[in-house]
N, C-alpha and C positions, 0 to 999 in steps of 0.2 A: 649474059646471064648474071655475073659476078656484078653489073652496073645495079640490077633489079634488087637483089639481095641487100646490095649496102643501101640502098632508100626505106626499106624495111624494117632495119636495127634502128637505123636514123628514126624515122618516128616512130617506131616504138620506144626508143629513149625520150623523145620528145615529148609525149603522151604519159610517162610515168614524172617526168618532170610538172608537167601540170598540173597532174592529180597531186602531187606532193606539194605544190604551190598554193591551192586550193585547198585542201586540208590544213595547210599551217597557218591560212590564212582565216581556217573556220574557227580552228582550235585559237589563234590569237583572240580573235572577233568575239567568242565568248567569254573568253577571261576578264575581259575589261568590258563587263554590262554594266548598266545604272543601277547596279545593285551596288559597285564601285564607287559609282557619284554623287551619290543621295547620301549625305549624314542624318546620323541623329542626335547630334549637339552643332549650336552654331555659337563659336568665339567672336565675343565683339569687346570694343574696350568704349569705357565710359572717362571722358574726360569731365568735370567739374572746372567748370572756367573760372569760377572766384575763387577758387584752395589751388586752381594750377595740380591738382592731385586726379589721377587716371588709375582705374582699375580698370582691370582684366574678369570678365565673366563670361563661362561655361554655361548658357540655357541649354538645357532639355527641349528638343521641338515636340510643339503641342501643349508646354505648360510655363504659367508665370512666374516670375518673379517679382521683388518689391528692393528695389534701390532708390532709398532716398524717396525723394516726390515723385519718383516713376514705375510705373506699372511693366514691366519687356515682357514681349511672348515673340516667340521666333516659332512659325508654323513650317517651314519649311527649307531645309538648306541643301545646295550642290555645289560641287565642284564642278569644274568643265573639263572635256573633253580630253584638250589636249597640253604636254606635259610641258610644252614648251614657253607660254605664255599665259598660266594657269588663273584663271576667273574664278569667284567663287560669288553666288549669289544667293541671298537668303530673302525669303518675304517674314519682316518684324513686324507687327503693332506695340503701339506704344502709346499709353495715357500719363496724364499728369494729374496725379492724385489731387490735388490742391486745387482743381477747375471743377467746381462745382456745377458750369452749365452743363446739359445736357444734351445741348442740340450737336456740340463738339465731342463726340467721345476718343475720338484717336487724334492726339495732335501728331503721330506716323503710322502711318499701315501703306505698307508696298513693298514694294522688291529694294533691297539695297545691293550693293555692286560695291567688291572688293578692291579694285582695280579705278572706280574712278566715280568717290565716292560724292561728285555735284552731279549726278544723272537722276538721281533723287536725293535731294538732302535732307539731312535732318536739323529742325531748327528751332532750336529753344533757347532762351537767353540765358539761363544759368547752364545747359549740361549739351555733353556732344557726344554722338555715340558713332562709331564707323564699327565693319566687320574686319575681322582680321582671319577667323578661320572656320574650315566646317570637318567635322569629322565624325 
């Protein structure tokens, strides 16, 4: 009788251990939603390749600005996942105020990638733009 009894504390400690494993794991799993990952500015820096001179700019996602001969619009930025090899990837457009055709409006529009920034590059003979951050 005494062997019956103790298989019974046994899983019912087993069983309170689960639910407390699953609940930490529900309560972890909402904290860290894509409400976390999604910014609303996305950090990029512009290098000027004839000054050798790089600035640093804060776009607003959803609206432009005007640097120089360049038109930026950053529509969309994230971070990734996870904390240990952190990505961040943003979809820019980008025109060149000074090109007058019109069949070319975006000399960039795509995803660019923080992490390894020749998966799409950006390629213009005077300026260089990579991400640096999204928040």
């Amino acid at each position: 009788m005494r062997l019956k009894k103790n298989i019974k504390v046994g899983k019912i400690k087993f069983f309170k251990f689960i639910k407390i494993f699953l609940f930490s794991l529900l309560i972890s799993h909402n904290s860290y939603s894509d409400e976390n990952l999604e910014g609303v500015y996305t950090n990029i820096k512009i290098l000027d390749k004839i000054s050798s001179k790089n600035v640093s700019i804060k776009l607003k996602n959803g609206e432009d600005i005007k640097y120089k001969d360049l038109s930026i619009k950053s529509m969309k930025c994230k971070n990734s996942e996870f904390d240990d090899n952190p990505e961040i990837t943003a979809y820019i457009q980008v025109k060149d105020l000074t090109k007058k055709n019109n069949d070319e409006v975006f000399i960039f529009n795509g995803w660019m990638f923080s992490s390894s920034p020749s998966i799409a590059p950006f390629d213009h003979p005077v300026y260089d733009i990579w991400l640096v951050g999204c928040n």
